[in-house]
Phi, psi and omega in degrees: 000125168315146178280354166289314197298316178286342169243044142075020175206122155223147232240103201288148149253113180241161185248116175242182160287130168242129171210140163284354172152173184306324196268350186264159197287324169080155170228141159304129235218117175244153161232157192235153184188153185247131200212150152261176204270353148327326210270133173290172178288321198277337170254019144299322174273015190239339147335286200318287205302330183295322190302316173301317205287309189301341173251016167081024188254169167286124150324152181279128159276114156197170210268123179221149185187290194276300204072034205224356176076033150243007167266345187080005228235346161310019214275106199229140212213076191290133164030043200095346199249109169330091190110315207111179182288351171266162204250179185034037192214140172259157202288338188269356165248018176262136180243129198306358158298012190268282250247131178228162193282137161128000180286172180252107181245134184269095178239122187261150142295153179291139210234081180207155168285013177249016199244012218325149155267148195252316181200135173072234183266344168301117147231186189250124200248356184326324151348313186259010172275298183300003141252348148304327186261029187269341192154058147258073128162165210281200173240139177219157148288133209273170176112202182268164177286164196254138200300140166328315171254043180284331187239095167326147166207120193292152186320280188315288210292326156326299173303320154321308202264326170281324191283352171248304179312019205260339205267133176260018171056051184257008191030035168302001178249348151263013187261340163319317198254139166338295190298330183080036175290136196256357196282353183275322152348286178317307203304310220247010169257320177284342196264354168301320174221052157244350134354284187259142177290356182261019175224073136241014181304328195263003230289335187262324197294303171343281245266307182291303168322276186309315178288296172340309197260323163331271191328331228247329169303322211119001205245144189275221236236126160275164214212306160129057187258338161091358225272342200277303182300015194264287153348294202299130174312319187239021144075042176266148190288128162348315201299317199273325150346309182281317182312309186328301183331294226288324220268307178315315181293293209287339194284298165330293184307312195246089169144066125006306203265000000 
């Protein structure tokens, strides 16, 4: 352990990002700031913005919410790195003991052209809502709810089926991939209720609505480069791409027209 870590204070450089709005060119910013390696990554940056607010400067803007790594809403783009350098970690659950004192740390926003930055490290992911409402989600009957156990659902596809649903749309694979690519986002939302008997009414439509409305977003292309599932906070798998893949080719074949 560093002699930073032991006497409970460490002394930082960061390059963040400032931008004023989508149209502004933005520049990198340095600041010096004192932190302990206790401090989650965000209040580290929240040390920073009272040290600004108090000295009469603008705060650094950026997205925050649970801070529990399940809203998704933390995206930082850490020394190059989504999230930061831990794997299976959202930014708000990386913590500066990662970091030893006296580093240069560089923070960006997630960076794709269907991502505008709205203001700092903030951007606007409104992109992935509007392919969740292209076909993320079943048909139910109105009335009171149907017992939990109403539907058999074998163990393994349960399980398959929690495990894409784990993405929390924070969209580090698309700040991730080379391509700028939504598919494991997409994938792991289709393949979560192409799964379960209760996403197959839509099960063809779903798959042709959602890649549609990708492409229609902006987002390129997967190239099979993997950076996403490296990136994702919750570790979601490739395997559901190919599912996606399967689920578009079958959607095609049977609804032609």
């Amino acid at each position: 352990m560093s002699a930073a870590h032991d006497s409970g204070e460490m002394k930082l450089t960061l390059n963040i990002w400032r931008q004023r709005g989508p149209e502004d060119a933005g520049h990198l910013e340095t600041h010096k700031v004192r932190a302990s390696p206790d401090m989650s990554f965000l209040e580290m940056i929240d040390v920073l913005n009272e040290e600004l607010t108090l000295d009469g400067r603008e705060p650094v803007a950026f997205d925050h919410d649970c801070r529990e790594g399940i809203c998704g809403m933390c995206s930082m783009v850490i020394n190059g790195q989504a999230h930061g350098p831990d794997l299976g970690t959202a930014t708000c659950q990386l913590h500066m003991r990662r970091f030893n004192d006296g580093d240069t740390i560089t923070i960006e926003p997630f960076r794709a052209k269907a991502f505008p930055v709205i203001r700092d490290l903030t951007i606007d992911r409104s992109a992935f809502d509007r392919i969740q409402a292209a076909g993320g989600y079943v048909s139910v009957n109105t009335g009171s709810a149907p017992d939990g156990n109403a539907i058999p659902v074998a163990r393994d596809v349960a399980e398959l089926a929690m495990d894409a649903a784990a993405c929390i749309g924070c969209a580090a694979c698309v700040a991730a991939c080379p391509n700028a690519a939504a598919m494991l986002f997409v994938s792991a939302k289709i393949s979560q209720l192409a799964l379960l008997p209760q996403g197959q009414p839509e099960r063809e439509s779903r798959s042709i609505a959602m890649l549609q409305a990708m492409d229609d977003e902006g987002f390129g292309n997967c190239t099979n480069h993997f950076e996403c599932e490296a990136a994702c906070p919750k570790s979601i798998s490739v395997s559901n791409i190919a599912r996606a893949n399967r689920e578009f080719v079958r959607a095609i074949v049977k609804t032609p027209d």
